[in-house]
Every structure is written in structure tokens, then in C-alpha cells.
N, C-alpha and C positions, 0 to 999 in steps of 0.2 A: 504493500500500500504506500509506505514511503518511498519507494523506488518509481512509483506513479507521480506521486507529487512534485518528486525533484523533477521529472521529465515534465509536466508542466509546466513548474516554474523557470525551467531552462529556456522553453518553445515559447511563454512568453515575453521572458527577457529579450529573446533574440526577437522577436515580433516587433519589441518598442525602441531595440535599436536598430533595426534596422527603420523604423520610419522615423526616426530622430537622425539617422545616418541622409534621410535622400532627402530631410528637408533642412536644409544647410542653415535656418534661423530658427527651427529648435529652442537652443541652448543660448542664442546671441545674448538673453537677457541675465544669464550668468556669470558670462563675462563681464560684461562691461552695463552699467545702467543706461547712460546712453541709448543703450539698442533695446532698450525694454520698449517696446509700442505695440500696437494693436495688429500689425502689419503683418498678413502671412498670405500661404496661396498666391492667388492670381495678380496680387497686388503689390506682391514683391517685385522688384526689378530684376531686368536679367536682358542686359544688353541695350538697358533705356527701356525696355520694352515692359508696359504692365496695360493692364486693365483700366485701370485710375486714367490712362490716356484717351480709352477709347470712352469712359466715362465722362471725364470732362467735354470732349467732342460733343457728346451727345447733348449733355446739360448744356450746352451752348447755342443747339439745334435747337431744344426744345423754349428756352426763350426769347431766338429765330421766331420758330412757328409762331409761338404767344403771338407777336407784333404783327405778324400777319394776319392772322384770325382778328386780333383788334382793328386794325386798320379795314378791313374787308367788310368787316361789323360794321365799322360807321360809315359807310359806301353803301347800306341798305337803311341806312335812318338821317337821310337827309329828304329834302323838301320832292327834289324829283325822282326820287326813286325810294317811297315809301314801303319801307317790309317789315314791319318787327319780327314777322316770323323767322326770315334770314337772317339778321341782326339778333337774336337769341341764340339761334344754333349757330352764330361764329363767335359770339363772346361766349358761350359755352366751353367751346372749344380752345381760346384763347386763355379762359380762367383756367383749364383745365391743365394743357402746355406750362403754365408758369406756374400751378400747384406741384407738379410732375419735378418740374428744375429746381424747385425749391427742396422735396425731397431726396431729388436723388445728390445733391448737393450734402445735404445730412447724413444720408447714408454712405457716402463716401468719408465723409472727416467722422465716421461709427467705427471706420475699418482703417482707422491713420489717415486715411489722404487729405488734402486740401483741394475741397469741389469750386476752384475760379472757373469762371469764364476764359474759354480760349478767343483769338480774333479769328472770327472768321478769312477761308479761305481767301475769297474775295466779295468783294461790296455787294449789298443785295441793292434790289429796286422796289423798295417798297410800295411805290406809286403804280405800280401793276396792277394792284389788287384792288387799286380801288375803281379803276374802269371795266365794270364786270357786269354780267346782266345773271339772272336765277341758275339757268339751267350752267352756264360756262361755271359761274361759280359753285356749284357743287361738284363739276369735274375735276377743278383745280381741288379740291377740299379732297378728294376723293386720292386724286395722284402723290397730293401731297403725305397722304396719311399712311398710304402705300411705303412711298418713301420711308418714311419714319420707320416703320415695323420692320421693313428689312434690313435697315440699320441696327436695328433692337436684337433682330433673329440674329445678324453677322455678330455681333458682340456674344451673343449667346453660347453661339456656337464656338468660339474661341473658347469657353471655359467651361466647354459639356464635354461627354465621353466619346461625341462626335469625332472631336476635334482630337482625341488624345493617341497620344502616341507609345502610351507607355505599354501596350502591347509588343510592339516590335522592339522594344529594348530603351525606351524613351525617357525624359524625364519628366512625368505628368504636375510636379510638386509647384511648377508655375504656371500653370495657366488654367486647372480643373479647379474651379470654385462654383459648390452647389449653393454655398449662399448666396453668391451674384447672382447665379443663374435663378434662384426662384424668389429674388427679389427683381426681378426684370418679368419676372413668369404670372406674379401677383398684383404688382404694378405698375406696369405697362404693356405687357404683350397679348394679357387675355382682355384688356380695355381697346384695344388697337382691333384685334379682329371684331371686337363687335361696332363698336362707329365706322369701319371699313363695310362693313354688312350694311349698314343702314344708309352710307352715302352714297352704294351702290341702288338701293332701294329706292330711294329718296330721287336718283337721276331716272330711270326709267318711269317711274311714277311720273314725274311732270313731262318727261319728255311724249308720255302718252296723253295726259291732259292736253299741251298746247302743240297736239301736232297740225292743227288745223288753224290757218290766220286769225280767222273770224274767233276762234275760241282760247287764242291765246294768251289774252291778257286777262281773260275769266279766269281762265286756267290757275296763270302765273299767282293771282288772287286767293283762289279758294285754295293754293297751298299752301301758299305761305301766311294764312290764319289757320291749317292744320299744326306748319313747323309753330304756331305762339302754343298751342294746345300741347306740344308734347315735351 
């Protein structure tokens, strides 16, 4: 019976060094206090290269989007082109973007990092969005949100079992993070496919109301006192 026990206590000593051995910051906080921090996984560096990078990107995107969805918003609550109901569903959307950048901002400085804002690659046109008529604008909302969630899934993927390579002899200890991954799984990626469902919905709907001239400013009308109702 004791000759059982030592053999488990051996199998799992060797078990917990060996995952103290493949994750090189471990033990960093016994050395030295300095290295004591929150930081591990996907967030660690290794060659410049973490998660925290493609995180900031994102949180930069996503208060991109806010200013678009604002600005597009009051593009439907001016005098010639009266819509509250488009104007609710793009500051929905807008409020929604910079709820999103504020926490995933938090949830990075949870895990050591500092969630700033990066500069964007290059200049946007924010004046775009606001020469826009019902139906174009729900295609832009549509493409845009697209956008976004593929962005979300490629992030994803970098820190799932997808992505890993520690089958072929790899080393999975920087880049497989299940906590990134199902805090992107809970708040933002199962939000994403469902406003992507709806603004697909939402474009065939009207484009079937005002396919006819004579009925397309009824159309335009009695949907966009549906979008105040929902």
C-alpha cells in the first residue's frame, strides 16, 4: 500500500514539474518580487508577441465603431430625414461598442495589461455615414458587424486548441488561454451572431416593403416605427 503511494506521489510531482518546467513564469515570482503580476498564458510575451496586442486593437475598433453608430444615429434625427426608429437601433449599437471597450479595457488591466487605445491604422471618414438612406444603412451596419466578429473569431482562434500546436511537439504555454477565449465567447461573440441575424432580417424585411416606388416611403415609414417598438 505504501509502495502505491510513493508511486503517486512521485507521478505527481513529476506532473507539476513538468508544467512548472514548460511554463517559464511559474516560479518568476520567487525570485524576484518585481515579477510577481497577474500575467500568465496568452499574455505573456514571446517575441513582442501577446494577446494584450490583439486586444488593444480590438478595444480601439470597438470605440471606432461607437463613433460610427453615433454619428449615423444623428443622420436619422434630423429635420429631413426623420427616423427615430433608425436612430434607436444605431445608438443602441453605439452605446453598446463603447460598453464593450470599456470592459474589455478592464479585463485586460484583470490579467496585468494596460487596455490604451492604439492609433489607428489610418484616418477614418466619419462623414460617410452620415449621407445614408434606411435600407444602404442597414447594409453598412450589417458589413460592419461582420467585420467585427471575424476579428473577435481570429483573436479566438489564436488562443483555442485550434490554433495549438502542442501536439506536434509545440509550445502551447503562450498562446492557449481558455479565459480569453470565453470571455470573448460571453461577451462579444454570442452578442455578434445575434445582431448579425437581425440586421440580416431587418434588410430583407424593408427591402421587401419598398420594392415598389409608389410604396416606398410607406414602407420606409411603417418600419422604422417597428425599429422604435423593438
Amino acid at each position: 500500500m505504501m509502495a502505491k503511494m510513493n508511486v503517486v506521489f512521485v507521478l505527481g510531482f513529476v506532473l507539476v514539474a513538468s508544467a512548472f518546467a514548460t511554463d517559464l513564469s511559474a516560479n518568476d515570482c520567487e525570485i524576484s518580487v518585481e515579477e510577481c503580476s497577474p500575467v500568465y498564458s496568452s499574455f505573456l510575451s514571446r517575441s513582442g508577441k501577446t494577446v494584450e496586442n490583439d486586444l488593444k486593437q480590438y478595444t480601439s475598433q470597438l470605440v471606432d465603431k461607437s463613433f460610427h453608430f453615433l454619428f449615423m444615429s444623428s443622420a436619422f434625427n434630423k429635420h429631413s430625414l426623420d427616423r427615430p426608429g433608425f436612430e434607436k437601433l444605431y445608438r443602441k449599437i453605439s452605446d453598446k461598442a463603447w460598453e464593450d471597450a470599456i470592459e474589455l479595457i478592464k479585463y485586460q488591466s484583470r490579467r496585468g495589461g494596460f487596455g490604451h487605445l492604439v492609433q489607428p491604422s489610418k484616418g477614418e471618414n466619419y462623414g460617410k455615414v452620415l449621407d445614408v438612406q434606411e435600407l444602404s444603412s442597414l447594409q453598412f451596419a450589417l458589413d460592419y458587424e461582420k467585420t467585427m466578429a471575424k476579428e473577435a473569431h481570429a483573436i479566438h482562434r489564436k488562443i483555442s486548441h485550434a490554433h495549438s500546436k502542442a501536439g506536434n511537439g509545440g509550445d502551447d504555454v503562450y498562446h492557449y488561454d481558455p479565459d480569453t477565449a470565453h470571455y470573448l465567447d460571453e461577451k462579444l461573440i454570442e452578442y455578434q451572431s445575434g445582431v448579425v441575424r437581425d440586421l440580416a432580417g431587418y434588410i430583407h424585411n424593408l427591402k421587401h416593403f419598398t420594392s415598389g416606388k409608389q410604396a416606398a416611403d410607406l414602407g420606409n415609414h411603417l418600419f422604422d416605427e417597428y425599429l422604435a417598438t423593438v
